[in-house]
N, C-alpha and C positions, 0 to 999 in steps of 0.2 A: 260745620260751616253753615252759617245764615242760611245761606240761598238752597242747601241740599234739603233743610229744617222746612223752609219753606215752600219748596217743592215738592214734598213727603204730605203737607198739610193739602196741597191741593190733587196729589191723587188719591189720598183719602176720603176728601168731599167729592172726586168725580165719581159720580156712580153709573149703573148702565142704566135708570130711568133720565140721567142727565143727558147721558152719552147718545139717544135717541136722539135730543133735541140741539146739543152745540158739540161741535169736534173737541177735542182735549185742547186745544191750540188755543181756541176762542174764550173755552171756559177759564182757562188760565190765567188770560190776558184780562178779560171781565173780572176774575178776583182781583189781579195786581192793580190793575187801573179802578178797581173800586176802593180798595184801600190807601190807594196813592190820593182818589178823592176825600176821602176820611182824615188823610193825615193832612191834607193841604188847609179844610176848612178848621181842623184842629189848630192848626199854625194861626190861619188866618184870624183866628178868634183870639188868641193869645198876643199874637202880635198888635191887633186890629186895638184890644182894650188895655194892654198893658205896657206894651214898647211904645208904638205910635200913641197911645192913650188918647185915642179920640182927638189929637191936634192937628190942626192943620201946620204941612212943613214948609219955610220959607224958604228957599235957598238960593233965593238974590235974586233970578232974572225970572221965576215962576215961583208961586204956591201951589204946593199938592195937597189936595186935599186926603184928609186921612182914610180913605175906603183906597185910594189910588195908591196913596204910601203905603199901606199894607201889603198888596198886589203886589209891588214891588221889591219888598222886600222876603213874603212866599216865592214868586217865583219861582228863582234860583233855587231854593230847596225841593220842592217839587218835582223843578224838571231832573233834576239829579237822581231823587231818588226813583222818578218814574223812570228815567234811564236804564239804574240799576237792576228794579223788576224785572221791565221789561227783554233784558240784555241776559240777568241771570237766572231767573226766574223763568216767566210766562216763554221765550222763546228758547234760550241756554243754545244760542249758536255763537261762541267765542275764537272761531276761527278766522275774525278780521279784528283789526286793531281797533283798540277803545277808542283811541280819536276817529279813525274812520267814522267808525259807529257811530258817537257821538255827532258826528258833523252830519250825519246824514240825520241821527234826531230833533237836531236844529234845524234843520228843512223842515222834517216832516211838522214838526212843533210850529215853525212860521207859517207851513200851509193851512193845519189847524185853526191856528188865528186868524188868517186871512178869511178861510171858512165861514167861521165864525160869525164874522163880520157881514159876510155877502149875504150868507144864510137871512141872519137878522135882518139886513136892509130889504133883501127880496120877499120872506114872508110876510114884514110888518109893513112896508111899506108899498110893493108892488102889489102884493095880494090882498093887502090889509087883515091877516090874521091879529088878533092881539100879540102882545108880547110875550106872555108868558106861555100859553103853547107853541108860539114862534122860537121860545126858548128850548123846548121839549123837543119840538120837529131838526133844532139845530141841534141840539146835542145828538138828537140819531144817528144825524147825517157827518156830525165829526166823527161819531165813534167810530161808525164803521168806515170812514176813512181814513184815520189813526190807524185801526187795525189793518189794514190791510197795504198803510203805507209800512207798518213797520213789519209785517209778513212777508211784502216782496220786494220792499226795499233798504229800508234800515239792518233789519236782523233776518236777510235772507241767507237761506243756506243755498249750496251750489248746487246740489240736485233740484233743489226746486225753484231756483234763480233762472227765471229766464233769459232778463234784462242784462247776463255777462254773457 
């Protein structure tokens, strides 16, 4: 099975100079979600130059431009398969339903991007930091609220499930 293959790989790389510095929880989730980054911008590139091929899409009452149709059309595969990491892999707590599950990573996913967004508005334009460490400062600040929406909330287990 995929997920056991892939979870064999990550207690291989955890080692106990690692193990000083992030719990197995966190280390896990940083592999899955670094690779779900890897595969997104892979997508993104392939789509971005070959499907969409650099055109802007008309479809009657708006044009998308082609960096937005790309976005678009990654998405969906992304969030799927960060799902699946995350669900089989990085946390492997399968004792609630995959739609459950799933609905709740559609939250945590909408907060993310809301995030996102506040993050950007308020460094760049309350603080006035540049953009692109405003970009870095935001991604901190999602990850670690990713991780830890999908730790106690998405893919919590009951013993360490407060919130039921």
């Amino acid at each position: 099975m995929l997920s056991q293959y892939l979870v064999n790989i990550i207690d291989r790389l955890y080692r106990p100079f690692i193990a000083r510095i992030v719990s197995r929880d966190i280390f896990g989730y940083a592999l899955c979600g670094g690779c779900n980054m890897l595969l997104d911008a892979m997508w993104y590139f392939i789509v971005y130059h070959y499907i969409v091929a650099q055109r802007f899409i008309d479809i009657g009452i708006v044009v998308i431009s082609p960096h937005i149709a790309s976005l678009i059309v990654v998405f969906p595969i992304t969030f799927f398969t960060g799902f699946w990491l995350n669900r089989n892999v990085a946390f492997r707590v399968t004792r609630y339903s995959s739609l459950g599950q799933l609905s709740r990573y559609a939250l945590s996913v909408v907060g993310s991007i809301a995030l996102n967004y506040l993050c950007m508005k308020l460094f760049v334009e309350y603080f006035g930091i540049w953009p692109t460490p405003s970009k870095v400062l935001t991604t901190c600040v999602t990850a670690v609220y990713s991780f830890l929406a999908a730790r106690y909330f998405t893919f919590a287990d009951n013993k360490n499930d407060s919130m039921r």
